[in-house]
C-alpha angles and dihedrals in degrees: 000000000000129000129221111240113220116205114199121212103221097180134001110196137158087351105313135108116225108203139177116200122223126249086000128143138289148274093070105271135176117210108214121207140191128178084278109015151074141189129166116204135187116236102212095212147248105000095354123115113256116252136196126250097179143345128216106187111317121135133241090253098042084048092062088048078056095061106034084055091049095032085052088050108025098113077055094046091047094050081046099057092036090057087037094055101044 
């Protein structure tokens, strides 16, 4: 028997969602999606600099978006992955 797996938004800003999977790995991680892309990034939590795992697509500017947007919100995206992976 499956199981569905359910993929919170946790913020949808300047045109990317922002997203934490449930029952995924550690360490705490956001995936970040575009219309095309996608990037996933450790947190580092809870006062670490974001870093990225892996990159599909996005460019260097759209990166920096990427981390403006996680290192705004980060205090937000690591509550979220602690209450998420509990």
């Amino acid at each position: 028997m499956g199981y569905t797996l359910h993929v919170p938004t946790i913020l949808f800003i300047d045109g990317f969602r922002v997203v934490i999977y449930v029952k995924d790995h550690t360490p705490p991680h956001v995936r970040i999606w575009s219309a095309e892309h996608q990037a996933i990034v450790y947190l580092n939590c809870p006062d670490g600099k974001p870093t990225l795992r892996v990159n599909y697509g996005f460019s260097d500017r759209q990166l920096r978006a990427v981390y403006r947007i996680i290192a705004q919100n980060l205090a937000l995206l690591c509550r979220a992955c602690e209450e998420i992976h509990v």
